[in-house]
Structures are given as C-alpha cells and as structure tokens.
C-alpha positions as CSV (number, residue, x, y, z in Angstrom):
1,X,0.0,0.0,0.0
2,X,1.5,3.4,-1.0
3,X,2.2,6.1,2.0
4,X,0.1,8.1,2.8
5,X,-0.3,12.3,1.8
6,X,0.0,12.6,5.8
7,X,2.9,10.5,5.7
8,X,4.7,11.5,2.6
9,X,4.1,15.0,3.8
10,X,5.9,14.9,6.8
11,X,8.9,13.4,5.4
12,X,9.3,15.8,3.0
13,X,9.3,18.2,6.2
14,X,11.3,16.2,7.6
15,X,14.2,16.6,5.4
16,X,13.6,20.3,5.2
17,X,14.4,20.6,8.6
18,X,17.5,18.5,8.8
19,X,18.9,20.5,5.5
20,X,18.2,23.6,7.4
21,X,19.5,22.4,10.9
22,X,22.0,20.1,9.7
23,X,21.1,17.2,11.7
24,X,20.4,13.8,9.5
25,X,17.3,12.2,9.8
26,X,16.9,8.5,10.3
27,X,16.8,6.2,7.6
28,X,13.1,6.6,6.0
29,X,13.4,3.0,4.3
30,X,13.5,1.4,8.2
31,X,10.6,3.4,9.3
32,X,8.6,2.0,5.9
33,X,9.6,-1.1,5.4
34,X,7.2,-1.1,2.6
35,X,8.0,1.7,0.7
36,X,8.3,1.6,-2.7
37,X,10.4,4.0,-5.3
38,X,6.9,5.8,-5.8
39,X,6.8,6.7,-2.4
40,X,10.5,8.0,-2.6
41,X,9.9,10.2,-5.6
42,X,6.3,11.4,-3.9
43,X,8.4,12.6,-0.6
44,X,10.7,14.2,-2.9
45,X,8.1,16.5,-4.8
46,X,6.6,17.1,-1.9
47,X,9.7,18.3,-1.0
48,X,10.6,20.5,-3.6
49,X,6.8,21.7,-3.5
50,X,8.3,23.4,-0.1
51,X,11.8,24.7,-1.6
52,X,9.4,26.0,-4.2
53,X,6.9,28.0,-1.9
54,X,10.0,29.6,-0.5
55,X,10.9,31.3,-3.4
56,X,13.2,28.8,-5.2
57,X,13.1,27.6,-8.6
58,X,14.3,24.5,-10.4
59,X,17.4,25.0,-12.8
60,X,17.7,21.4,-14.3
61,X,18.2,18.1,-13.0
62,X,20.8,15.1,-11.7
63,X,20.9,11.4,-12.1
64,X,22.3,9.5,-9.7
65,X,23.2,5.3,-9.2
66,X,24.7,5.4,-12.7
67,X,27.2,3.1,-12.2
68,X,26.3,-0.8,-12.1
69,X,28.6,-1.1,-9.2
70,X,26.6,1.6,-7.1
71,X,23.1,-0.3,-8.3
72,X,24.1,-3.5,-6.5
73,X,25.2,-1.8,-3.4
74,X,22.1,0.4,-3.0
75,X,20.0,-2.6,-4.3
76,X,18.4,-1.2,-7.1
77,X,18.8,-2.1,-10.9
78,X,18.1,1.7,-12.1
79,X,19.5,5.3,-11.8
80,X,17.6,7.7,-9.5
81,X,17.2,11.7,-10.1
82,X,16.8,14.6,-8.5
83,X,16.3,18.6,-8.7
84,X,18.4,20.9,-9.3
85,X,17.5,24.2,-7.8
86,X,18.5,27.7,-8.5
87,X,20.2,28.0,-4.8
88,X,22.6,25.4,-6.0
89,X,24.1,26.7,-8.6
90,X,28.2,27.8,-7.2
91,X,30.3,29.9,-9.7
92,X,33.7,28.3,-10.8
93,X,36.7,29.2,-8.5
94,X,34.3,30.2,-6.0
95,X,34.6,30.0,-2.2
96,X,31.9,27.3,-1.2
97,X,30.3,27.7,2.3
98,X,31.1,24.3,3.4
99,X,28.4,25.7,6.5
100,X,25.8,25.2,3.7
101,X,25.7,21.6,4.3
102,X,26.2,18.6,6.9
103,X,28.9,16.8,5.5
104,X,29.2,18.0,1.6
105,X,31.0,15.5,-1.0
106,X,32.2,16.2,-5.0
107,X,31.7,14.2,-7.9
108,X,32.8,14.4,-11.7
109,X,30.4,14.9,-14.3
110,X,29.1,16.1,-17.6
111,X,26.5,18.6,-17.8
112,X,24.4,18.3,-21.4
113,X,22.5,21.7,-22.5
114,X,20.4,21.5,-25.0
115,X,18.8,23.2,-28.0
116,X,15.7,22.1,-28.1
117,X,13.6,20.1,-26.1
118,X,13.2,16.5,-25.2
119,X,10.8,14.4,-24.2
120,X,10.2,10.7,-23.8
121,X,8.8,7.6,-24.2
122,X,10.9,5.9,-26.5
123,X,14.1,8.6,-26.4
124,X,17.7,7.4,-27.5
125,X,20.8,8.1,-27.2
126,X,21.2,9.4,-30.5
127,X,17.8,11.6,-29.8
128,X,20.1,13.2,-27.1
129,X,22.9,13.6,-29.3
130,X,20.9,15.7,-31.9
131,X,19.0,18.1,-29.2
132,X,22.2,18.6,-27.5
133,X,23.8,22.0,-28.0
134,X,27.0,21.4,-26.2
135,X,28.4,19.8,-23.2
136,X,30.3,21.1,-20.5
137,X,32.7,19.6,-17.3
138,X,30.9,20.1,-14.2
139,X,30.9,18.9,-10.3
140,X,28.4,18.2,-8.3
141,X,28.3,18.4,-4.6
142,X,26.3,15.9,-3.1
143,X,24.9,15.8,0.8
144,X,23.0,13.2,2.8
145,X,20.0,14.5,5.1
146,X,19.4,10.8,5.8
147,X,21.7,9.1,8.3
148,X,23.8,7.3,5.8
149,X,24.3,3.9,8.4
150,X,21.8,3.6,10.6
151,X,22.9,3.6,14.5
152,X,21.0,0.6,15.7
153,X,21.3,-1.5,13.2
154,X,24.5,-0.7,11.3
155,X,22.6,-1.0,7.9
156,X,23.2,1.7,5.0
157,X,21.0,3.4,3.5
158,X,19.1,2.4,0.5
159,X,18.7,4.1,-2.7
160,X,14.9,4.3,-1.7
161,X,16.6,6.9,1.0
162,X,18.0,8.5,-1.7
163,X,15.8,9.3,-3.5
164,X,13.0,11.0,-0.8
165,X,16.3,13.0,-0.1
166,X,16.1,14.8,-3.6
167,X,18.8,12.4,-5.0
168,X,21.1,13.7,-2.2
169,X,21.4,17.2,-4.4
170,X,23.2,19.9,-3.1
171,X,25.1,21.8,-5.6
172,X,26.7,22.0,-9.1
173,X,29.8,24.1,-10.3
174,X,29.7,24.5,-14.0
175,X,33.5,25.1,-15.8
176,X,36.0,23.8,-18.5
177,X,35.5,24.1,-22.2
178,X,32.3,23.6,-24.1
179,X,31.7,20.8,-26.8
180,X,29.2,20.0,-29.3
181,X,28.5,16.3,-28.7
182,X,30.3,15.4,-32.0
183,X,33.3,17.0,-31.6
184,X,34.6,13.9,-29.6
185,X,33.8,10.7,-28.4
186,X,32.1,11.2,-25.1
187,X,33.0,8.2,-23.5
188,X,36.2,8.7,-23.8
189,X,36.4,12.3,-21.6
190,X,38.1,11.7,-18.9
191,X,39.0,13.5,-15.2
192,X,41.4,13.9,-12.8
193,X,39.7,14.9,-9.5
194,X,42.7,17.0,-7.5
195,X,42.0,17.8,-3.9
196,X,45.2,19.6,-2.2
197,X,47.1,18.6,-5.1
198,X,46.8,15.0,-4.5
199,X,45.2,13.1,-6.9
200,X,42.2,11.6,-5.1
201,X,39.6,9.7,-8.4
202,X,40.3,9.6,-11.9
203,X,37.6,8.1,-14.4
204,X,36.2,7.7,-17.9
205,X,32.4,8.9,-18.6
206,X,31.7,5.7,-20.4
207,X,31.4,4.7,-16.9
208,X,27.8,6.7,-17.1
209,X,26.0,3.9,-18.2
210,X,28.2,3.1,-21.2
211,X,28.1,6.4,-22.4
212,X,26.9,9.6,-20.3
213,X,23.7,11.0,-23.3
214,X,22.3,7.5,-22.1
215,X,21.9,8.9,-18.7
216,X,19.7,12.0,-20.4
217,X,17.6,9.9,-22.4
218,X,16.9,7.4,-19.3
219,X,16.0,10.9,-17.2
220,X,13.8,12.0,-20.8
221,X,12.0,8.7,-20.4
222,X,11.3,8.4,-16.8
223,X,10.4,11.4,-16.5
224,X,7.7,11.2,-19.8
225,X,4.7,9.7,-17.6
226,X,4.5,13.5,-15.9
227,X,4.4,14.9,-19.2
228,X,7.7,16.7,-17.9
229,X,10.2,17.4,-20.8
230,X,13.6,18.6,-20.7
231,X,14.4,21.8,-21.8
232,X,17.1,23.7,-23.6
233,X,18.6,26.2,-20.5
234,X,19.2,23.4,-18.0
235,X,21.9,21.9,-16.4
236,X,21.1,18.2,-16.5
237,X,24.3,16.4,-15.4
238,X,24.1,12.5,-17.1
239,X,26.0,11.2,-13.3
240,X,29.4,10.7,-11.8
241,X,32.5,9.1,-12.6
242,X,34.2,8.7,-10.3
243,X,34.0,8.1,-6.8
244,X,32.7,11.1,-4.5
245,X,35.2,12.9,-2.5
246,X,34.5,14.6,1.3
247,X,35.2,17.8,1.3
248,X,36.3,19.8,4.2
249,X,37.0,23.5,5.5
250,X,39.7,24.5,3.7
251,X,40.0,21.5,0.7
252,X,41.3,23.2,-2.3
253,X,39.8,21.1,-5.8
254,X,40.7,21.0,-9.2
255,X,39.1,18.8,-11.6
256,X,41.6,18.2,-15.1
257,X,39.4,17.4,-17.9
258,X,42.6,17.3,-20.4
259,X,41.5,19.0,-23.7
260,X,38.3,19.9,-22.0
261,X,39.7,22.6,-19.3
262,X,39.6,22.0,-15.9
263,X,37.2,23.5,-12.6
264,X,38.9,24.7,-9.3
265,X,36.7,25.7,-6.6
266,X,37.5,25.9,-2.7
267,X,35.6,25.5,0.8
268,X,35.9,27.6,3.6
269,X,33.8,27.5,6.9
270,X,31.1,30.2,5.9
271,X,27.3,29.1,5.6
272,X,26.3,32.3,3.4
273,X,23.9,31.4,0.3
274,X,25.7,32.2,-3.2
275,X,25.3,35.4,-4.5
C-alpha cells in the first residue's frame, strides 16, 4: 500500500528541517519497510513543493546510481534523479560555504545543455545527441539529510533513501570548455579529480552507463509519464564518474578534464547562500 499524503508530507518536512539544521534524519526505508520508489519520488516532490513556496526555482536536474557497481550496493537495478535548484548553482573558483551543508562531497560529471527540447517515451541516445547544443565539465556536490548507516542496526541506506532525499542534491559548479557532442567521443572524456594537489579519483564517462547521453535519455523517459520534458537552458548532469570525495573546510579542488579545461573551486567554513 502506498504512504500516505499525511505521511509523505511529513517526510518531506522532515528533510527540510535537517537540511536547514543540519542534523540527518533517520533512515526513511526502516521506518517503511514497505515503501516503494513511488513513495520515494512522492516525498521528494513534496519536498521540492516546499523549496518552491519559499521562493526557489528549479534549474535542471541530476541522475544519480549510474554506475552498475553503485546499483548492486544500493539494491536497485536503475539510476535515480533529483532537482536541481537555483540555490545550488556555485560559480567556478568560487569559495563554497562548506556551512551550507552537513557533511558536503564532489563528484565528476558532464553537464548536457540542450537546444531544443526533449521528451520521452521511446528517447535514445542518438535523440540526445541531436538536441544537444553542447556539453560542458561540471561537479556536483552531493549531501546526505538521511543518516547514511543507521545507528542501531549498522545498515546503509538504500537508494529508496536516496531518492525521498532529492537524489542527495546539493550543488553543481559548471566550468572547462564547451563541446558540441560530435566534436569527440564522449565516453572517452576523462577527469582527474585533484584535492590539495593530490590526486584523489580519476575516471572515464563511459562509466555513465556506457556512455553519459544515455543517462539524459533514461531521465527523458522516466520522466515522460509527468508529461515533464527537458528543456534547452538546463543543467542536466548524465551522473558521476568517479567516486565522490568529502570535502572539508579549507580543501582546495581541481578537476583536469585534459582538452576539455579544468574547474577549481574551494571550501571555507562560511554558511552564506551564493550570491
């Protein structure tokens, strides 16, 4: 049986208070045993319903649990997605408030724009190729608002967690040098993830699901039973490849894209919203 409104609706409240206090919640999938990935995605809207009604708008969107390796340890056998709002959105080389989160991590990514829309069912990866107007390196910060082992039991979180906690979407950092999607083979753009100088991840983006434009066209499909397209002026980042990173007060980054630039950005200890 599916939650209920009451239910889904104080979840959603829920994580709005821990993302504003910075205290974790408890695991959502132990409290509902029998919660199902529409439940997930319902405490989620209901969640951005709030963001919303306080003023914020959505910029694009994330997928998540690209990786095959990260869908066998979160015990699902798809990606996930999430919001992006306009709140999130950190200039490059820009001082991040690490105060703006509870325990803030960065991944490697691609960000496709397009130019024109798309919408599912039935979208490839070719579709995605030809809407595409370029695609640029990004990062995206990640946080957890759900208590990512829980105390009691010393069981992880599960991607139905996840995704009731907006995909774990915190932030995004947009850099590097623009491509058209046919100016080089996608799969093969790769990352160095520096932090301190140190060479913490490396990766390939064929590790998005073979090739990162099949992460947008899962996200144009899933999301074609809303009647929600995607549209050109959005950041919609196809997933990670590489492992994410913690990042602390005072953690210097640079992420080396080779021939496609790079993206520095800091933290410091401040919790001020980007201007």
């Amino acid at each position: 049986m599916p939650l209920s409104a009451d239910t889904i609706a104080d979840a959603a409240r829920r994580l709005h208070e821990a993302e504003r206090t910075k205290v974790r919640i408890p695991q959502l999938s132990r409290a509902f045993p029998d919660m199902t990935m529409a439940d997930g995605y319902a405490i989620q809207s209901a969640w951005l319903d709030i963001k919303r009604a306080e003023g914020r708008r959505t910029i694009g969107y994330k997928i998540g649990l690209t990786s095959r390796a990260m869908q066998i340890n979160s015990q699902i056998d798809e990606p996930d997605y999430g919001s992006l709002l306009d709140d999130m959105l950190f200039p490059e080389s820009s001082d991040i408030p690490t105060g703006r989160f509870i325990n803030p991590l960065v991944e490697v990514e691609l960000a496709f724009m397009l130019g024109r829309p798309l919408k599912g069912p039935g979208v490839t990866l070719y579709d995605v190729l030809a809407a595409t107007d370029y695609v640029t390196p990004a990062l995206e910060l990640i946080d957890l608002r759900v208590q990512p082992v829980d105390p009691e039991t010393g069981k992880p979180m599960k991607a139905l967690d996840t995704i009731s906690d907006n995909a774990a979407c915190a932030g995004v950092v947009l850099g590097g040098r623009p491509v058209r999607p046919d100016a080089v083979d996608l799969r093969w753009i790769g990352c160095l993830l520096h932090r301190n100088g140190v060479i913490e991840e490396t990766g390939l983006a064929a590790g998005v699901l073979n090739h990162p434009a099949n992460g947008i066209a899962w996200l144009a499909n899933k999301l074609a039973p809303y009647d929600i397209s995607l549209e050109p002026g959005q950041i919609l980042l196809c997933g990670s490849f590489t492992r994410p990173v913690f990042a602390r007060p005072g953690d210097v980054f640079h992420a080396d894209y080779g021939a496609l630039g790079g993206i520095g950005v800091s933290f410091s200890k401040g919790d001020a919203l980007p201007k």
